[in-house]
N, C-alpha and C positions, 0 to 999 in steps of 0.2 A: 504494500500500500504506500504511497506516494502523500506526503503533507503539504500544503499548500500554504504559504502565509499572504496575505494582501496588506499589501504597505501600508497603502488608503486609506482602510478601517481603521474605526473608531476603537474597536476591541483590541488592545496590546497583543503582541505577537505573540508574548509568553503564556497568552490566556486561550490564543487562537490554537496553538500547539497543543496545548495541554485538553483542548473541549475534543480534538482533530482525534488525536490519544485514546481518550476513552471512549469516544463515540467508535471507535476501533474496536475495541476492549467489548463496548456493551451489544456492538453488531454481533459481536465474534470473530470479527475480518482477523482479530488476534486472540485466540481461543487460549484458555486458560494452560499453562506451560509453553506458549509462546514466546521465545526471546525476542526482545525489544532493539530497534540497533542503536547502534554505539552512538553516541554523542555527536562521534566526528562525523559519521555518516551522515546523520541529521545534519548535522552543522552544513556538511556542502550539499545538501537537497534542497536545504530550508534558507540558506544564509544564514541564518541564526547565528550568535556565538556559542559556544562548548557551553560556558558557563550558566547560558539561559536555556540548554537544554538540560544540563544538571538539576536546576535549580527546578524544571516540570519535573524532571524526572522522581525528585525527593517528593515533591508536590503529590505527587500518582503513588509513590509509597508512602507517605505518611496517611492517605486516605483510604488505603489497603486496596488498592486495583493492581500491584505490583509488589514485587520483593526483589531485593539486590541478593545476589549470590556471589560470594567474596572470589574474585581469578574467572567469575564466569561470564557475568551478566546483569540486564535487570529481566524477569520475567514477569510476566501475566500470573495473577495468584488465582489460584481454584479455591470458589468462595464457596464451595461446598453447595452452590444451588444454580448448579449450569445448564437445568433442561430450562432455565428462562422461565417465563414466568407461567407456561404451559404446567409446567412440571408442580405447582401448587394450587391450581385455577382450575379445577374439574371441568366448570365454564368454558374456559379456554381449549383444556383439551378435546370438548364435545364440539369447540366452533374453531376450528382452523383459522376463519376468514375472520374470527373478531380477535385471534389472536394478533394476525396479518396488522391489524387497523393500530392496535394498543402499542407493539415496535413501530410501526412506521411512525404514529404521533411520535413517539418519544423520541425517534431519532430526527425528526425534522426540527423539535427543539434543542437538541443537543448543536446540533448543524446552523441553527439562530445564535448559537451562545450561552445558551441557556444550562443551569447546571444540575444536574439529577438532583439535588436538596429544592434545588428552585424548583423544576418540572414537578415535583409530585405534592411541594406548598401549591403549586396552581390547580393539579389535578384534583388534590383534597377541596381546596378553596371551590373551585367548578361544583365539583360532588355535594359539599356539604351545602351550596348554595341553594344548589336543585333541590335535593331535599326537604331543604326547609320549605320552599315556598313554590315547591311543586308538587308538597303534599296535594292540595287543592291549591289548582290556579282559575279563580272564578270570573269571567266576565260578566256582568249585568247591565239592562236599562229596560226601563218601561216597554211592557207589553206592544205597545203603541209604536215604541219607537226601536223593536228588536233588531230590525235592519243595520242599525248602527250599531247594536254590538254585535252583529254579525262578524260585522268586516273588522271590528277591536280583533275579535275573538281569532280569525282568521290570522290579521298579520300578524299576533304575537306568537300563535302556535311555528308559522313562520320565520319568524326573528328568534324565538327562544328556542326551537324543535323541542319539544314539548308538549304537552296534550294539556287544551284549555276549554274549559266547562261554557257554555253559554249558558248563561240563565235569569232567566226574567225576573225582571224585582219585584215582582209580586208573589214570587217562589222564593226568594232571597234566603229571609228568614228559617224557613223550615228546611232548606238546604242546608245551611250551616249548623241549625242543630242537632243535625247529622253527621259535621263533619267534625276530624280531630283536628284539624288548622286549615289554614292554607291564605290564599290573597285574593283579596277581591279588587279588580280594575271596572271601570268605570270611562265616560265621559266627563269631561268637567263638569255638563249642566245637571248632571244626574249626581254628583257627589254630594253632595249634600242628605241625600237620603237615602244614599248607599252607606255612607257613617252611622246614619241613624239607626240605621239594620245590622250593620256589621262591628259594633264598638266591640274593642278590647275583649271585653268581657265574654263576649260569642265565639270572639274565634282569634286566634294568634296569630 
């Protein structure tokens, strides 16, 4: 595998090396007993100097994606859980194609910049978000005027992919006391008695 650094960017080289690395390491392009090359090689691929590849290199070992081996090498460590993330995801193992989906996101962030701590605070952050207020996601308006929360209803399912309730405000109430949370959207001219239906108190 070939490293690439871009002068231009914004990202320092030492950080561009280092995402380049383990996006290596988490594809498997460098499978765990993999030796890493020498500095100097890097050094004339990369231009880089010795010493800012030393300095990823510590970097990659101190974060356990690698181990130096004294007269040999640095190598690829086997983290003891290398069928990926198949290998603990029953889920996964049953759907090939969403496993397909779950690497490719993650390498196209890694390939941004982005760092396996960061990618999986955004992945939880997304997840818990949804969760919360995709328990129920309600749209309502008047009977009268349900055309218009049609099309609310429509583009949010849209914009959020997400599945959103239509429902008439005159069902409002006894929806919610049905339900264990979720959010109610609205037109502005209709808020006012979508709060009066939906306070706190009804639903989270």
């Amino acid at each position: 595998m070939k490293f690439y650094i871009q002068s231009d960017s914004d990202i320092p080289a030492s950080n561009q090396l280092f995402n380049q690395i383990r996006l290596a390491i988490a594809s498997r392009q460098f499978p765990p007993g993999h030796r890493l090359p020498s500095t100097r090689q890097l050094a004339m691929q990369t231009g880089l100097h010795r010493n800012t590849i030393g300095k990823v290199y510590r970097q990659l070992e101190e974060d356990g994606l690698v181990e130096a081996q004294a007269g040999s090498g640095i190598y690829v460590r086997a983290l003891g859980h290398e069928g990926g993330a198949s290998s603990g995801a029953p889920i996964l193992r049953d759907s090939p194609e969403l496993e397909k989906i779950v690497k490719s996101s993650l390498d196209e962030l890694l390939k941004q910049g982005c760092s396996l701590s960061k990618a999986r605070e955004m992945f939880l952050g997304e997840i818990d978000w949804r969760l919360r207020c995709s328990a129920r996601l309600l749209v309502t308006a008047p009977m009268q005027d349900i055309g218009a929360g049609q099309l609310m209803a429509q583009e949010l399912e849209e914009s959020l992919n997400m599945p959103v309730q239509l429902v008439p405000m005159e069902e409002l109430a006894e929806t919610l006391d049905k339900a264990v949370s979720g959010t109610v959207v609205t037109s502005r001219y209709f808020i006012g008695d979508a709060q009066a239906i939906a306070r706190p108190s009804r639903c989270g």
